[in-house]
C-alpha positions in Angstrom: -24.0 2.3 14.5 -21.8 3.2 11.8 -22.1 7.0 12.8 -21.5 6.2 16.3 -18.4 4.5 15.8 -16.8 7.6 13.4 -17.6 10.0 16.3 -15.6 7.7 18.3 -12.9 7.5 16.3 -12.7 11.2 15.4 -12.2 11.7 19.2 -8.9 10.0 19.1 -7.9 11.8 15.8 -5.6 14.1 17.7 -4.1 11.6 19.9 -2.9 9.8 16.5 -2.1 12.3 14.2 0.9 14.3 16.6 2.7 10.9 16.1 2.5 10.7 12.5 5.5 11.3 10.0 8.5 11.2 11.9 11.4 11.5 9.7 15.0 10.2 11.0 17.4 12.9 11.3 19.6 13.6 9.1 23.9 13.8 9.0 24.3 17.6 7.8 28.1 16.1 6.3 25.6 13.2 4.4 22.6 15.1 3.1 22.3 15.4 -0.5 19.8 18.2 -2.4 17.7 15.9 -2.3 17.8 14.9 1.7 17.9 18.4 2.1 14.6 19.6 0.1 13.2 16.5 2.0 14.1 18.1 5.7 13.2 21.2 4.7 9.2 20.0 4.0 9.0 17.3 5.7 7.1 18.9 9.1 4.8 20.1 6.6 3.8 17.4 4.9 2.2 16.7 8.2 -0.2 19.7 7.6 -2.4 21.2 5.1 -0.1 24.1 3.9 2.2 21.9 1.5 2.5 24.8 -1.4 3.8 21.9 -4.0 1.0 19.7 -3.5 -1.0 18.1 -1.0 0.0 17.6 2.5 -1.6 14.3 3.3 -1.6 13.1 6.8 -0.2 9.9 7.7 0.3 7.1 10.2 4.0 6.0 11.9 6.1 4.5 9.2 5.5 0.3 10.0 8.3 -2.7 8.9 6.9 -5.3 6.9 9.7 -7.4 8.2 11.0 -10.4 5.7 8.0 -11.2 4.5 6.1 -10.0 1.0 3.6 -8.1 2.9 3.7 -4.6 1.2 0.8 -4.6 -0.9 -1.6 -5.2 2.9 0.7 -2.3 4.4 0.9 -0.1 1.6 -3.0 -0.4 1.2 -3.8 -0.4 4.2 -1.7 3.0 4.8 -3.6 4.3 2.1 -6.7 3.7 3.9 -5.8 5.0 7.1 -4.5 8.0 5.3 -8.1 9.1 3.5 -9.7 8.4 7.0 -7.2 10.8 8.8 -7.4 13.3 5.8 -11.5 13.1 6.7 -11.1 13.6 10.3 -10.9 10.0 11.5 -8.7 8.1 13.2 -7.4 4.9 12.2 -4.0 2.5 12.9 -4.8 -0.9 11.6 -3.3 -4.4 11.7 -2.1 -5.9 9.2 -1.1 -9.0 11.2 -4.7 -9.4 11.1 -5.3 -9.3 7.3 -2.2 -11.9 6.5 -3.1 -14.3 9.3 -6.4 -14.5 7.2 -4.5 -14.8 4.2 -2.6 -17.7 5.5 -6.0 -19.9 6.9 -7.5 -18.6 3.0 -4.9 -20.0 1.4 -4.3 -23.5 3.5 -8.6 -24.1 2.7 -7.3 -23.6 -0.9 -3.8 -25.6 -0.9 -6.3 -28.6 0.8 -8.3 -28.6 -2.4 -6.3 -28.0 -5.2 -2.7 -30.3 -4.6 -0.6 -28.3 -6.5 -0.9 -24.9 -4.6 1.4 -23.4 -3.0 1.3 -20.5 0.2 2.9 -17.3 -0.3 2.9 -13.9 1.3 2.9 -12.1 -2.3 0.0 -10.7 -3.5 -1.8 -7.2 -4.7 -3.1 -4.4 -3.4 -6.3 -5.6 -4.6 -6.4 -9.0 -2.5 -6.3 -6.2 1.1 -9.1 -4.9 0.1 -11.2 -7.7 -0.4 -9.5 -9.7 3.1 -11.1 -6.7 4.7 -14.4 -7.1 3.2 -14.4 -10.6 4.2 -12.8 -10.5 7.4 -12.9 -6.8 8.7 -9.9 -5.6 10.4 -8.7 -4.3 13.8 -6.3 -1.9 15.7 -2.9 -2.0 15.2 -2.0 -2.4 18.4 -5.2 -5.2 19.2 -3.4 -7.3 16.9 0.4 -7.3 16.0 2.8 -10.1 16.0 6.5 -9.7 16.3 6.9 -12.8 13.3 7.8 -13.8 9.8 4.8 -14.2 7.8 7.3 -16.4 5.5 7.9 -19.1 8.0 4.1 -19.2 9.0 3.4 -20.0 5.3 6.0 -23.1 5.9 4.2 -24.1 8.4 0.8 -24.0 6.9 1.8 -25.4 4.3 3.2 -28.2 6.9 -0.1 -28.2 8.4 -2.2 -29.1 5.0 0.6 -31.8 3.8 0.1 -33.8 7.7 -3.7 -33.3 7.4 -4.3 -34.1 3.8 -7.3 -36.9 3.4 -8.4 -36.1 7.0 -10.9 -33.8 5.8 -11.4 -29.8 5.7 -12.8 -29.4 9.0 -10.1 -31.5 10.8 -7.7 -29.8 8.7 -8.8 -26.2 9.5 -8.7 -27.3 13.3 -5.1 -28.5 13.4 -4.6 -25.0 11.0 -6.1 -22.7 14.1 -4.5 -24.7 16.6 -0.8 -24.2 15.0 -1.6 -20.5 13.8 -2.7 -19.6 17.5 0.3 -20.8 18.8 2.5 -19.6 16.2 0.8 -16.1 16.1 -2.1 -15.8 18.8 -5.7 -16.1 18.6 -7.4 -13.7 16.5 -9.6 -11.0 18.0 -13.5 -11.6 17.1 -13.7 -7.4 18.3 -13.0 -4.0 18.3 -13.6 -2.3 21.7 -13.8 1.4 21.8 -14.0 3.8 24.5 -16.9 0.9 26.4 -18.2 0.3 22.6 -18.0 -3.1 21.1 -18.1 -3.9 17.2 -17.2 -6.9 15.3 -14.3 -6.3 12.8 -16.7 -6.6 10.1 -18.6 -3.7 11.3 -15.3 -1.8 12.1 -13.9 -2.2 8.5 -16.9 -0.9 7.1 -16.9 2.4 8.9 -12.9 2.7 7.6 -13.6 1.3 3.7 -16.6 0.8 2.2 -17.0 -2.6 -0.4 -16.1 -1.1 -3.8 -14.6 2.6 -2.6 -11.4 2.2 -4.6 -10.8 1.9 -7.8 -7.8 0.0 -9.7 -6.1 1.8 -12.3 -3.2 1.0 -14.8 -1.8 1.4 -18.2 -0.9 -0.6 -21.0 -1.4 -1.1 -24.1 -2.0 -4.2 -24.8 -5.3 -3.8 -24.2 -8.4 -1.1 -25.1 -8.2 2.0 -23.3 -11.9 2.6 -21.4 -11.6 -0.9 -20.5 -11.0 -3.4 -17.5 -8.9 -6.1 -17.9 -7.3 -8.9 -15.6 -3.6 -7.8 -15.2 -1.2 -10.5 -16.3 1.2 -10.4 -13.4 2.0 -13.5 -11.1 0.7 -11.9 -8.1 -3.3 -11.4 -9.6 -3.9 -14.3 -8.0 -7.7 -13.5 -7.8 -7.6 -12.5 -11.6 -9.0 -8.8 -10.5 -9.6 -6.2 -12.7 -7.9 -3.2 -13.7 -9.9 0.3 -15.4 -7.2 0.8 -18.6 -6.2 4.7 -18.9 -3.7 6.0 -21.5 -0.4 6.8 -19.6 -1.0 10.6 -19.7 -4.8 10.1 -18.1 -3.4 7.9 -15.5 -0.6 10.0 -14.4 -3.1 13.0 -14.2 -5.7 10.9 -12.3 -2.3 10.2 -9.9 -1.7 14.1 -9.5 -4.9 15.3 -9.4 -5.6 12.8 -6.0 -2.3 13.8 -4.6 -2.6 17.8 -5.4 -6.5 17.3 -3.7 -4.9 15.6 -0.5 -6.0 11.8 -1.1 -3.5 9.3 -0.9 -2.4 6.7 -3.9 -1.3 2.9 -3.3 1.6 2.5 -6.1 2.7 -1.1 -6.9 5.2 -1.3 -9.2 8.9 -2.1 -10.5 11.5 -1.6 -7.8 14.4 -3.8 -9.4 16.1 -0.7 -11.4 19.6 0.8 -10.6 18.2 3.9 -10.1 16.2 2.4 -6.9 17.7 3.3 -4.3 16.2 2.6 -0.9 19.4 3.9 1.3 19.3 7.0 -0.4 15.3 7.2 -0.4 15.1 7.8 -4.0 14.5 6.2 -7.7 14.8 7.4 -11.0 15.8 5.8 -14.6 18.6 6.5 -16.5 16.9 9.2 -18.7 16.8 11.4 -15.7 20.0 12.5 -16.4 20.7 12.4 -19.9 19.1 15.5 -20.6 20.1 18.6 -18.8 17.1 20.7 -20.1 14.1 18.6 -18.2 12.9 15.3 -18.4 12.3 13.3 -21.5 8.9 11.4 -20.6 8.8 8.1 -20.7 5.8 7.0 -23.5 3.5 4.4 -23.9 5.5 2.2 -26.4 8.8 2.6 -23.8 6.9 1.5 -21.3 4.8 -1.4 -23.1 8.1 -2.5 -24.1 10.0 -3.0 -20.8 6.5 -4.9 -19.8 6.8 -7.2 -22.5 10.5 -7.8 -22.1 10.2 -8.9 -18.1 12.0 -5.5 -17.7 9.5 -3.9 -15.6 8.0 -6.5 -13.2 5.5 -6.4 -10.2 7.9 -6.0 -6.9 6.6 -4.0 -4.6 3.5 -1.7 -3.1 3.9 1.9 -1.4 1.6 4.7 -0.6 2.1 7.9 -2.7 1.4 11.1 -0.3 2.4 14.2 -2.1 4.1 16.2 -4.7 7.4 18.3 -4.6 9.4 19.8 -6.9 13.5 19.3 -6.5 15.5 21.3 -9.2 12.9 21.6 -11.5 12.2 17.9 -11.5 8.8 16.3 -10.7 9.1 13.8 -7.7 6.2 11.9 -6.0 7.1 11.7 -2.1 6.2 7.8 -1.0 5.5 5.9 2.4 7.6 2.7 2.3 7.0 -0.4 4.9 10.5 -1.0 5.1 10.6 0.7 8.8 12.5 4.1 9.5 16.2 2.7 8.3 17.3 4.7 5.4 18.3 8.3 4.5 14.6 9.7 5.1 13.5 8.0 8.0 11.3 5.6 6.0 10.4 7.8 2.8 11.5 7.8 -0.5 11.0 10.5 -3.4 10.0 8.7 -7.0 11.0 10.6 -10.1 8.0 12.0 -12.7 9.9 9.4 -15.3 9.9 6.4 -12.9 6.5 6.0 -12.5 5.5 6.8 -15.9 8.0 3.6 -16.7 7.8 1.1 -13.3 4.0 1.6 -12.2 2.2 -1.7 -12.4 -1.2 -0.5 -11.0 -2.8 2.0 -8.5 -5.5 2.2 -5.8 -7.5 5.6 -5.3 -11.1 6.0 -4.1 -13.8 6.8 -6.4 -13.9 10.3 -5.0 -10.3 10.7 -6.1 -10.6 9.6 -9.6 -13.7 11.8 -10.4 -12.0 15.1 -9.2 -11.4 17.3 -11.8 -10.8 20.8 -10.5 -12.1 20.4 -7.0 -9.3 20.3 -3.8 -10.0 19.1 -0.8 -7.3 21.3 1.2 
């Protein structure tokens, strides 16, 4: 079955892909050097002749909206990035995955009286909602809402239910959540096909394809740990890599056309979501290159609350603006800013503000080998 369904979905590959990665335009009397080395690649970024690294194909830029949603969209992009770079064709809902989240969470808040219901969470926490749940179309399941007030009202939902039971509470949970979303879809329909979302989740990521990466040292190198950041709210492991290893592992996935999910620090000055770029302050203290950020730097800011867990984006390429390393990302902030929807990460500012990232096994063992 599982065969049948990717030879359905590579049929559609080309109906998807012509729609992917459109950039807003630009004001000629606003561009910067930056905006302008970003127009001047951006159409092929869409293809597989990307001289400064590897053109990864991509889905339409989405909007998370008000709620805390990015690490689902940022992983899920990631996902449906690696399919597309494999031939596939994949859009999927991420209104699916939170909507899960939410009932997860209420069955939780019912038992333990102190919990609360949030839309924050990992990268991590996407992939194992689509183990458990599967996942579905984009456009079989999105919801013009704000996850944020649906967590109110589950919340709501447990509090008026509380001593009832589970089951009646989970009832009154479906009831509200169909009304305030809509009823979840129990399948995926394809070309006269039919597949449960289980079944259609495992032809798109397989349980234990990715691999979570990070870098501290507070902690053996060689080693997983549970990342002590508010938002491991499963307590999930992280592989521990020396800062140099893990910024190679980053390039050498990028440079071999598979996509990253980032999660990091996005509270700096030098963030700049407008302007679609970030960088830290040691970007331009030195006119003669970058002075890389190290280990102990980083550890530091970590310790200190300076560099906390914000936010989740999709890394899809490498470029090179005057001399400086930059890693091209896929926000979910929708299309409003300077590059329709993209932003450019200095060399320095993830080697300083990355929390953890997401690649697939396949990606972490390359060495030499490209894919492109």
């Amino acid at each position: 079955m599982k065969k049948r369904l990717l030879f359905v979905i590579a049929i559609l590959t080309l109906l998807l892909v012509v729609a992917c990665h459109q950039a807003k335009q630009q004001d000629p009397s606003k561009a910067s050097p930056m905006e302008d080395a970003f127009e001047a690649k951006k159409d092929s970024l869409t293809t597989n002749k990307n001289r400064k690294g590897a053109a990864i194909k991509i889905t339409p830029v989405k909007d998370q909206g008000e709620s805390d949603l990015c690490w689902i969209y940022a992983m899920l992009a990631t996902i449906e990035s690696e399919r597309l770079m494999l031939g596939d064709s994949v859009n999927l809902s991420a209104d699916f995955l939170a909507r899960h989240f939410m009932e997860e969470q209420a069955r939780r808040c019912y038992l333990i009286t102190n919990a609360d219901i949030t839309t924050r969470g990992m990268a991590s926490m996407t992939l194992r909602l689509l183990q458990e749940y599967g996942i579905t179309h984009w456009d079989a399941y999105h919801l013009d809402v704000n996850f944020d007030v649906v967590a109110r009202k589950v919340k709501k939902t447990v509090e008026a239910n509380r001593g009832k039971g589970l089951e009646e509470m989970s009832q009154s949970l479906t009831g509200m959540l169909d009304e305030s979303t809509r009823p979840l879809p129990r399948y995926v329909f394809m070309l006269g096909m039919e597949y449960t979302t289980q079944e259609f989740a495992l032809s798109v990521c397989l349980p234990g394809e990715y691999i979570a990466l990070t870098s501290f040292t507070h902690h053996p190198y060689g080693q997983p740990f549970r990342l002590e950041v508010a938002d491991n709210y499963y307590q999930d492991e992280f592989l521990n890599l020396p800062l140099d290893t893990l910024m190679a592992h980053i390039d050498r996935a990028l440079t071999a056309g598979h996509p990253v999910c980032w999660e990091g620090d996005i509270s700096e000055p030098g963030f700049s979501w407008p302007k679609g770029f970030a960088k830290t302050k040691d970007d331009d203290e030195k006119e003669n290159g970058n002075p890389k950020t190290d280990a102990d730097t980083r550890q530091h800011a970590f310790e200190q609350g300076e560099t906390t867990d914000d936010h989740c984006m999709e890394l899809i390429g490498i470029t090179n603006i005057k001399g400086k390393k930059y890693y091209l990302a896929k926000n979910s902030w929708g299309e409003d800013n300077d590059l329709g929807g993209f932003m450019y990460l200095s060399e320095n500012y993830l080697r300083m503000k990355t929390i953890a990232v997401w690649m697939t096994h396949d990606a972490y063992e390359l060495k030499t080998e490209k894919r492109l």
